[in-house]
Structure formats: C-alpha cells, structure tokens
N, C-alpha and C positions, 0 to 999 in steps of 0.2 A: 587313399592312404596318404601320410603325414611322408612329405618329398627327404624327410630322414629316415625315415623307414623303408622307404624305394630303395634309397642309397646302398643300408645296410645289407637287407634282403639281394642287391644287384652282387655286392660283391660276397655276398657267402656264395652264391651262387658260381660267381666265376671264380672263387678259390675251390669248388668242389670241383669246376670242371677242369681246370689246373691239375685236381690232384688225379679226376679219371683220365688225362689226357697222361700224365707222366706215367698212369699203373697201364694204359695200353701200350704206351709206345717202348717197354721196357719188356713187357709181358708176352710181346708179340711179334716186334719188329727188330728191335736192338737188343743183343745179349751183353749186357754188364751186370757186374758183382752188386749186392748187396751195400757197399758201402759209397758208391756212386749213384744209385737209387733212393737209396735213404739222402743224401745229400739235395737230388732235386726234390724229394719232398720236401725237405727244409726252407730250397730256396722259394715255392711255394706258398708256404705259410708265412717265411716274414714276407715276403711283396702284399698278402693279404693281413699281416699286421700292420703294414707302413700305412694302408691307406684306409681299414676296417675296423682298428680299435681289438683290445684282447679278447673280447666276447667270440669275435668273429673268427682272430685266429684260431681262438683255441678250438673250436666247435670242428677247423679247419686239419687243424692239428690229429683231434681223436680221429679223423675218418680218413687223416693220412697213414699212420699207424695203424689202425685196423687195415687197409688197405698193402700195405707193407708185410703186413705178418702174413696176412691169405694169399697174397699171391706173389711172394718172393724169397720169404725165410719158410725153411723145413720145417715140417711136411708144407709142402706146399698144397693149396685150397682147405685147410683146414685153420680154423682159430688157435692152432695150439702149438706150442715151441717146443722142440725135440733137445737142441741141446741148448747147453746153458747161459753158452758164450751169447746166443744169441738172447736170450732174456736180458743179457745185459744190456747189448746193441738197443733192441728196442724199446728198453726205458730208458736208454739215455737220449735215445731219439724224439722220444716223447718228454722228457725234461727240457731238455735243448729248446725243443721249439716251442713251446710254454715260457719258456723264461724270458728265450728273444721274444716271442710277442708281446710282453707283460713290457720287458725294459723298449720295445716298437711305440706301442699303446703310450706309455710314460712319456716317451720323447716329443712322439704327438700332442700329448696333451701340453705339455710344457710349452711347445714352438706355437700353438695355439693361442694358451695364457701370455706367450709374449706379445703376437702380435696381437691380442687384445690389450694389452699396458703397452703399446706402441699405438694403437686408435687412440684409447685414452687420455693419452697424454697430448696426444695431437689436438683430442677435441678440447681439453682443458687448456691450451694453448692457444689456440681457436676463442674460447670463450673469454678467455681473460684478457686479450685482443680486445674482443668486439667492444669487454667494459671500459677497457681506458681509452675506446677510441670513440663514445657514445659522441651521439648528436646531440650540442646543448642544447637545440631548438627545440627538440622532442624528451618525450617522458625518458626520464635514465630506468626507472623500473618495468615497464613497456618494451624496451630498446631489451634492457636483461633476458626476459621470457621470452622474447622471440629467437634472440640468438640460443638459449637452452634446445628450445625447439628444434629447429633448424640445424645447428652443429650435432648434438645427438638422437635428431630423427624422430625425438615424441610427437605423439598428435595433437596431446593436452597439457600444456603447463600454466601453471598458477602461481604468483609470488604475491605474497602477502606480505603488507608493511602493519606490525603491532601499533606501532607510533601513530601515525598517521588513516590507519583503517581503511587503508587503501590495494584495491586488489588490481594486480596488472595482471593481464594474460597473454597467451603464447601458443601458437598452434594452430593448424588447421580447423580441429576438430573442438566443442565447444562441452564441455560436461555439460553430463545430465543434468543433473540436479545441484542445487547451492551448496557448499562446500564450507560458509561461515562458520557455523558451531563444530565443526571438526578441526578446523582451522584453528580456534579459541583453544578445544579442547587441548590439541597436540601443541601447542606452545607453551597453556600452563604443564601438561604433563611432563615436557622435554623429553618426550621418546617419539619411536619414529612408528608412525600407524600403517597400514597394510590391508588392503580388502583384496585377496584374489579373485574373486570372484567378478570381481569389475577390471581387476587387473590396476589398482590405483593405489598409489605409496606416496604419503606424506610425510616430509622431514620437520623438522624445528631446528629454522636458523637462528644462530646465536655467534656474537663475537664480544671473547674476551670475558666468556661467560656469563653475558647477560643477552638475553632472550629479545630479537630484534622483528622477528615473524614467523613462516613457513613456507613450503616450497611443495605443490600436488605437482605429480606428475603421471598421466595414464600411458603405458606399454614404455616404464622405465624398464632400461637393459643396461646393467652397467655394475661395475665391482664397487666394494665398499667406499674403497679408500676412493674411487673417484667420486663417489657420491660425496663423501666428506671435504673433498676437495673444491668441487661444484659448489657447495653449501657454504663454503669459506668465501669463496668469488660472488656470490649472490648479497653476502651479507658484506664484504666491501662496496656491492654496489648500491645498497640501503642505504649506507652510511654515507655516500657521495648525493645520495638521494637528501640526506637530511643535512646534509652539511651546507651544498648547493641552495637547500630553500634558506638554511640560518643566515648564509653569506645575501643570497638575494633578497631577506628580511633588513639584513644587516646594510645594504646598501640602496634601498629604499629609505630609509630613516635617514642614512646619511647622504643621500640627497635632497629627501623632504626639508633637512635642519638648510645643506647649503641653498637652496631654493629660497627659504626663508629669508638667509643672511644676505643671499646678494638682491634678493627682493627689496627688502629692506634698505641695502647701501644706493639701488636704486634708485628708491622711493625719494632719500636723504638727499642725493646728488638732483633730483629732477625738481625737488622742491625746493631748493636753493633760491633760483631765481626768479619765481612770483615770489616768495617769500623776503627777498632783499627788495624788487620793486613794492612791493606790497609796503615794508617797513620804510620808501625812502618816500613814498605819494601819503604815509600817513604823517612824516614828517610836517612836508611840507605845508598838509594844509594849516598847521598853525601857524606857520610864515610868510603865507600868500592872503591877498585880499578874498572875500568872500564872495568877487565877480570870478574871480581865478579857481576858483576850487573845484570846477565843474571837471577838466581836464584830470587832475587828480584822482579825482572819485571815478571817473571812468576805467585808470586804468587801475584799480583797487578792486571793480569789479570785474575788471576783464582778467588780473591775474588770480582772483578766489576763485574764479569759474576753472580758469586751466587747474590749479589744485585739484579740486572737485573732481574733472576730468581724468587728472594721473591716478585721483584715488580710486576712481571708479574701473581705471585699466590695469590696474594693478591686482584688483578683486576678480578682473575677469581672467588675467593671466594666472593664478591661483587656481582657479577652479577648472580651466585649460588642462594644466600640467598634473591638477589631480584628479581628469577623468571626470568631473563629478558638472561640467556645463550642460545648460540643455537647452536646445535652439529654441529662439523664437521667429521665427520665420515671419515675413515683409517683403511685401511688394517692392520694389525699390530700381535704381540705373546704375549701372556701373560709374558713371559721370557726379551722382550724387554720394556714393560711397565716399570714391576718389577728394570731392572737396571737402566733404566732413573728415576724411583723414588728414587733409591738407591744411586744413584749419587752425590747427594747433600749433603749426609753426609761424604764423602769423608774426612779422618782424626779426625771425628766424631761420630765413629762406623759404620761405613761401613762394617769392616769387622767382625762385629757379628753376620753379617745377611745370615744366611742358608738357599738352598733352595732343596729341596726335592719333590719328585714325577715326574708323566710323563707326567705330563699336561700341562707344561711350555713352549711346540712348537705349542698348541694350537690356531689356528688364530681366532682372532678378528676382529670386525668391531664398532670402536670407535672411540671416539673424544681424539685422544692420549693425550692430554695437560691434559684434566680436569679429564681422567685416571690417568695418573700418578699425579697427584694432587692427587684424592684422596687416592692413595697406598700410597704416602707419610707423608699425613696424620696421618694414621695407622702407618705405619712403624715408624713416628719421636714418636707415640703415645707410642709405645711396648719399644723404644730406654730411652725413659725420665725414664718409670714407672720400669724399670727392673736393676739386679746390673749392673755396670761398664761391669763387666768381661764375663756376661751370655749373651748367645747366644739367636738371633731371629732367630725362625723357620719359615720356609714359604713353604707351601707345596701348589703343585698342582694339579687338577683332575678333570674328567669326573663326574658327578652324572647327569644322564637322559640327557636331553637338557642343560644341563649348564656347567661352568665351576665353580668350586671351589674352591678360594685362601683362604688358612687361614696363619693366622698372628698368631704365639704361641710366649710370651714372660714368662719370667720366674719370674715377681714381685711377687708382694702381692696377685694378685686378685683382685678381686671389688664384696664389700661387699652386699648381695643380696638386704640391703634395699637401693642401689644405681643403681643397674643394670635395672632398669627399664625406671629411667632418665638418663641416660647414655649419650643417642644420643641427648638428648635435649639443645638446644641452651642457649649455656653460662652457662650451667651447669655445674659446678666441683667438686668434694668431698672434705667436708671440713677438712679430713683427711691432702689431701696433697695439698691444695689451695695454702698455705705459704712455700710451701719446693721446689715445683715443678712448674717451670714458663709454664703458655701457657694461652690460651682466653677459653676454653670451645667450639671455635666453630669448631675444626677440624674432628671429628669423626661424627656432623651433619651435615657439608659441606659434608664427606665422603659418608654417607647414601645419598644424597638427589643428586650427580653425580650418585653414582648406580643405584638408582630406573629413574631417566631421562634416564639413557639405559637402564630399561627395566629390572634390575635386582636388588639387595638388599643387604646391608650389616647388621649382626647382630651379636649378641654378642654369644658364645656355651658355652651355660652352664656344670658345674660337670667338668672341666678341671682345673687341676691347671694354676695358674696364670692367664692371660687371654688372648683368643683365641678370635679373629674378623675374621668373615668368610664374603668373598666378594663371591657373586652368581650372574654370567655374562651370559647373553646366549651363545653360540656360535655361530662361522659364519657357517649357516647351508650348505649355498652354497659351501662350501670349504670342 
C-alpha cells in the first residue's frame, strides 16, 4: 500500500483507540459528569485533526459521539436521548468537533503550502544562482538543465533553444524516445503540454512575448507560479546563451580586422629596410663602374629574398592564428632549424646568438617552415628586448621524451605582473610599447606552432632576463 495511506489508515486507527481508551476509562474506572467527558472526546479528535487531515477527524468525531451518547448520556446503553438538554449537548459536541477539525485540516494545509512557497523560492533562488554564476568554459544551456535537475529533484529535463536548434539536457535519467516534434509543436502552439501517463509536462519559453524554445521535464512537482518563474530564468539563460555567442561572433571579427591591421603595420615596418637598401644598391649602380656592380646586385638580391621571406612568414602567421595550417612534417636537427631561423638577421645580430649543449644533432620530425618561424620569432624577440652588445644564449637538451631549446637574453626581464599575459595575442607591455617596434603577436604565433606539434613553449621563471624554453618531442624512431 501507498506509505500515505499507511499514514492515514495508522492514525484513524489510533484516533479510534483514543476515543475507546477515554469511553473505558470514564465508563469503568473514573466517575465524571458528561461535560468533562465530552471535553476529552474533543481533545481527541482535534489531536487526530492536527496531524490526520478532516476526513479522518471527522470519521473520528461520528464514533466519538456515538460513543458518548451509548455510554454516558441517558438512557445509558441505548442510542437514544431521553431529555432535550442533552440533544443539544450532543450536537454541539458533534459541531464543535467538525468545525475544529475542518478549521485543524485548513491550518495544515496552509502551513503546508507555505512551506512548499518556502522550498520554492529557495529552489528558485538556488537556480537563479546557479545561472548568473555559470561556467563560461562550458555550455550556459547545459549548465541551466542540470542545475533544474538537481535543485528541483527531476530525473529528466530538456531545454530547447528555437534559435539555434539546440537541445541541452539535465538529469540522471535519459527519455525514452525524441522529443523534437513535440518540442516544435509546443512552441508554435504557446501552451503548455502534458502526458500523464509518462508523467511528462512541456512548457513554451518565451521572453517579452516572443517565443525563445521549451523546457520537458519528467516527475515535475512544483506550483504554477514557480513553473512560470523557472521558465522566466530559463529563458534569461537563452538569452545570455545568444548574447554570449553574438559578443564571441562580435569579437572574433574584431580581432580578425586587428590581426589584419597590425599584420599589416608589421609587414610595412619589416619591409622598410630591404626596401630602402634595395632602392639605395639600385641607385647606385648607375654611378658606379660596371666592375663595381657585382657587390650591388648582391645585396639587391639578398634583400628581395628576405622580402620574399617576411612575405611568406606573414602568410604563415595568418593561417597559424586562423586555425586553418597543416603540417608538413620533415626529417630535420634542431641545429639546422636554429640557423635557418638565424639567418635572416644576417648583419642584424646574427652574431650575438650563441649556441650551447649537445642536443642540437637531435632529429626532428616537423614542419620545418613553421619551425623555424617560430624560433625566429623568439630569437627576433630576445634580439629587440636585450643590449646592442649582449649575447643570445641558446642551449640545447634531452629532458625525458623531449627536446629542450631555450632562448636566454640578457634585457630587463618581464615584470611578474606581465608574465602571465605574455603569450597573449597583441599583448605588449606598456613599459616598452613606444621604444620597441613589433605587433604583440610573435611569441603567441610561437606557442600555438609548438603545441600543433605536440609540444609547448613557456616562459622560465627566477632567471635573469628572459628565458623562453621550446619543449619538442623527439623523433622516437630515430
């Protein structure tokens, strides 16, 4: 049997034995009047209102009065009232205790319905919580349906976004069967559906009177207005749902455009100077002899080639930052990476740059371009930030499965409350933004080639100056 019907059934039970315990101990043992008898019948029946509901009292009630009239109002053992006073006695006895159990009954259910609009509000407080405190790492609509679940107990919820046709779920337990075309339906309809038989009730959320999805939920328990409430908090978290993607649209574009611009001022600033010696070796040769021109033409071609170079590192940092590169992998040494990225500063401090350890025959298997891309990176990084005169260290080594380049220059440093945004895109310190030309994006172009092989670059801390350590796998096969 249903553990409410135990209940009810427990306490009719001990309100009847209530009422046979007061007709014996009156009837047999204790001589008092009729109107101290009728009183503990009373107090009988409301103790079995207080905690039995009016059904029970009253049921309590008719078999206290029967019991009152047989064996204590005259004639006694008989169901019938001799005088009149007492007809009145015992329907006002039988009023009495009907009325107290009705206004019993009433009170309970009220103290009930409060502390049901005291959960309520607790769990609606609870949930509106959970939404303005979501994870921005994780799904916000995901993050919704689970807290529904969880705060109010269901086994199955569902939140549907119309917009985006996206269903998040929440619960334990996982529906039977797909819920799409119900879903569709209860949205164009704007009413709220119902199958008891599954025990499953679908809302249509909406804010501000236009239609944003729906909300399944199986072994909902809960009053209207919380439902209306919930549905309101569901559908601001839709809206933080599409707001969120608009702004994360919104701010992909507007770093695509500055990606572009400082690309660009890069490009402009890096091409400066093959382009002035370029223009001053084509001067010349119409003012030098035709034994002389040989020197000219050398370095006309040696600075088209570095062009050629920046344009081709510039197409690769592009396709870096937008996701879209794809390895070509090569046999190759750490030692040979190192001087194809060293190469391009050729009369540029080339030769400050030292290299140390025994790891630099080390073979590889990488996409040599976008390697030496990013060691040059680094290296052009350690060359800007460090004196004229002071030497770049570059050491190499085994640690476990990897290989280990680090880049030591000998500047300033970077100052701890920088080194955390470091690698971040188009980040610079505003220390030396205005002294020291570049875009902010070469050391996260740097990281983001390492980690697409498989390995990492980061900054080592407690070292003077700064150290960037590249961590490579190596070629195990070799």
């Amino acid at each position: 049997m249903p553990r409410r019907t135990l209940s009810v059934l427990g306490l009719l039970l001990a309100g009847l034995a209530g009422v046979a315990a007061v007709t014996f101990l009156f009837s047999g043992l204790i001589v008092a009047n009729s109107s101290t008898v009728g009183f503990c019948f009373l107090m009988v029946v409301l103790g079995v209102a207080t905690f039995g509901g009016f059904r029970v009292a009253a049921t309590v009630a008719v078999a206290a009065t029967v019991c009152f009239n047989f064996f204590f109002l005259p004639p006694v053992g008989r169901l019938t009232i001799a005088d009149p006073e007492n007809w009145a006695a015992l329907s006002a006895f039988l009023i009495t205790a009907l009325v107290a159990s009705r206004l019993s009954d009433k009170a309970q259910r009220e103290a009930a319905e409060a502390r049901m609009r005291q959960q309520e509000t607790e769990q609606l407080y609870s949930l509106s919580r959970a939404i303005l405190l979501t994870d921005p790492t994780r799904s916000i609509g995901t993050q919704a349906a689970q807290s529904i679940a969880q705060i109010f107990d269901w086994p199955s919820v569902v939140v549907f976004d119309a917009k985006s046709q996206q269903v998040f779920r929440g619960g334990p337990v996982e529906f039977a069967e797909p819920l799409d075309s119900r879903l569709d339906e209860t949205i164009r309809m704007g009413t709220h559906y119902r199958d008891a038989a599954r025990d499953l009730n679908i809302w249509p959320i909406s804010l501000g009177g236009s239609p944003m999805g729906a909300l399944a939920a199986v072994g909902s328990k809960a009053s209207d207005g919380a439902i209306q409430s919930m549905l309101n908090l569901v559908a601001i978290a839709l809206e933080r749902v599409r707001t969120e993607e608009a702004a994360n649209r919104a701010e992909a574009a507007r770093q695509s455009e500055e990606f572009k611009s400082t690309l660009l001022d890069a490009i402009a600033h890096e091409f400066k100077t093959p382009l002035t010696s370029i223009k001053a070796a084509a001067t010349g040769l119409r003012m030098v002899e035709p034994e002389a021109q040989g020197e000219l033409t050398k370095v006309i071609e040696e600075e088209a080639d570095r062009l050629s170079q920046l344009v081709t590192e510039a197409v690769k940092m592009a396709e870096v930052d937008a996701g879209k590169v794809r390895l070509r992998r090569d046999e190759t040494t750490a030692k040979a990476l190192l001087d194809a990225a060293a190469s391009i500063f050729e009369g540029r401090g080339a030769e400050r740059i030292l290299t140390l350890g025994e790891g630099w025959h080390t073979r590889l298997v990488v996409d040599r371009e976008l390697m030496t891309l990013a060691l040059r990176q680094v290296l052009d990084n350690a060359l800007k930030y460090s004196n004229a005169d002071a030497a770049v260290t570059c050491t190499a080594g085994l640690e476990g499965g990897f290989l280990t380049i680090r880049i030591a220059d000998q500047g300033p440093g970077i100052p701890e409350r920088d080194q955390e945004r470091i690698f971040d895109k188009f980040y610079r310190r505003a220390s030396t933004r205005d002294q020291v030309p570049g875009t902010g994006l070469g050391l996260h172009i740097a990281r983001e080639i390492s980690r697409i092989h498989g390995g990492d670059l980061f900054l080592e801390l407690e070292t003077p100056g700064a150290t960037f350590c590249f961590r490579m796998p190596k070629d195990r096969g070799k």
